[in-house]
TIKOLKOL-93651 format. One line per 2 residues: number of its first residue (from 1); their letters; for each residue x negated, y negated, z negated of C-alpha. Coordinates in pm, whole numbers, plus 50000, padded with zeros to 5 digits. Each point is the difference from the previous one (the first is absolute). Layout:
TIKOLKOL-93651
NUM> A> X Y Z  ...
This chain:
TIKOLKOL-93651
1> XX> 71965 79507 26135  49915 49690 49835
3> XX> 49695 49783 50073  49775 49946 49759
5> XX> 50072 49656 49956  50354 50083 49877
7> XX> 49868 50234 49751  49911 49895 49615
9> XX> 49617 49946 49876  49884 50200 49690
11> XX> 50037 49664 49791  50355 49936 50154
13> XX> 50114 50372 49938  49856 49983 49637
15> XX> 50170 49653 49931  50335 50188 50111
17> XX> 49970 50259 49788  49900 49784 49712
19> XX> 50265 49768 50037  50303 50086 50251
21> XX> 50310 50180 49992  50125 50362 50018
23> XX> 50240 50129 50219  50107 50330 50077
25> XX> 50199 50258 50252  49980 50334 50065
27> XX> 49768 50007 50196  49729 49702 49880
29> XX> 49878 49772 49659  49957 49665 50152
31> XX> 49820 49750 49807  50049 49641 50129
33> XX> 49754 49703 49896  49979 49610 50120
35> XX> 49790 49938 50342  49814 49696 50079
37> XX> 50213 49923 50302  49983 50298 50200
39> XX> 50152 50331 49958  49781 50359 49955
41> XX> 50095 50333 49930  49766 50302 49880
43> XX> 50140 50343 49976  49876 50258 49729
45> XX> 50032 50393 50020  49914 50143 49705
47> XX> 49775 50327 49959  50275 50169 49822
49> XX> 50217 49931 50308  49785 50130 50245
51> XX> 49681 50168 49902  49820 49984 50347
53> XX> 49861 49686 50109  50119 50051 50369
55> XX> 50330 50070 49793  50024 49632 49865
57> XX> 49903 49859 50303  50233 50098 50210
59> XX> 50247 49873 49698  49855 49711 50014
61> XX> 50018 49928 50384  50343 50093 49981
63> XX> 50119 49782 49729  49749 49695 50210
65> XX> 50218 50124 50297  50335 49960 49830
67> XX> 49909 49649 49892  49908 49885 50296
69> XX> 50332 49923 50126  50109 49800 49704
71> XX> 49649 49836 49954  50110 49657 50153
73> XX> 50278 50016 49812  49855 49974 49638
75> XX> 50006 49653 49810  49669 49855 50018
77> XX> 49965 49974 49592  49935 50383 49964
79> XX> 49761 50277 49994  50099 50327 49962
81> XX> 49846 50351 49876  50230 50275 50088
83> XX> 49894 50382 49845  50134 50293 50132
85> XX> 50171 50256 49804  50043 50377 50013
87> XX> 50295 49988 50192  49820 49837 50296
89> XX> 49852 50371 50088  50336 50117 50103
91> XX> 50144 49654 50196  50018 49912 50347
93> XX> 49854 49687 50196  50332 49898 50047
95> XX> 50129 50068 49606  49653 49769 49964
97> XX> 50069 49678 50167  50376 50003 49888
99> XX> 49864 50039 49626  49759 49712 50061
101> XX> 50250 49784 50133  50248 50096 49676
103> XX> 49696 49947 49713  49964 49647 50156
105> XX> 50336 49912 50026  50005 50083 49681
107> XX> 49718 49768 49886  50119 49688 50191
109> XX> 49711 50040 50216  50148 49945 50323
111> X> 50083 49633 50152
């Protein structure tokens, strides 16, 4: 999971959602905003996703666990809200990380 220090305030995860990018897969909606020099991810599992708290939790340690890997990776311009969709109920850790990898990719995230 990530550290708190690699994961958005409430004022950086409201300036992304005022002002970044969407991008989506099949799995996530990834909004993408400017950083201040360092990178920082949030992830957001919506009630009508999961209707349990303990539900989007574990969602959201997952999806923290799946970024992990690619993390260091991530141009230091960016931060990054990623929201879960229905379809995450039914995926696997593994069908997780390889979607993360894919959405940024797809964003020019990545150095």
């Amino acid at each position: 999971m990530l550290p708190s220090s690699q994961r958005l305030s409430v004022g950086q995860f409201n300036s992304v959602m005022e002002k970044g990018r969407a991008y989506h897969s099949s799995l996530f909606l990834m909004r993408v905003g400017q950083s201040d020099g360092k990178p920082r991810v949030s992830s957001v599992i919506p009630v009508k996703v999961a209707k349990k708290a303990s539900m989007r939790n574990k969602y959201r340690r997952l999806i923290y666990d799946a970024v992990g890997p690619v993390f260091f990776r991530i141009k230091a311009e960016y931060h990054i809200v990623i929201f879960a969709k229905n379809t995450i109920l039914k995926s696997t850790p593994d069908q997780l990380s390889k979607e993360i990898l894919e959405i940024f990719v797809k964003a020019g995230l990545l150095m």
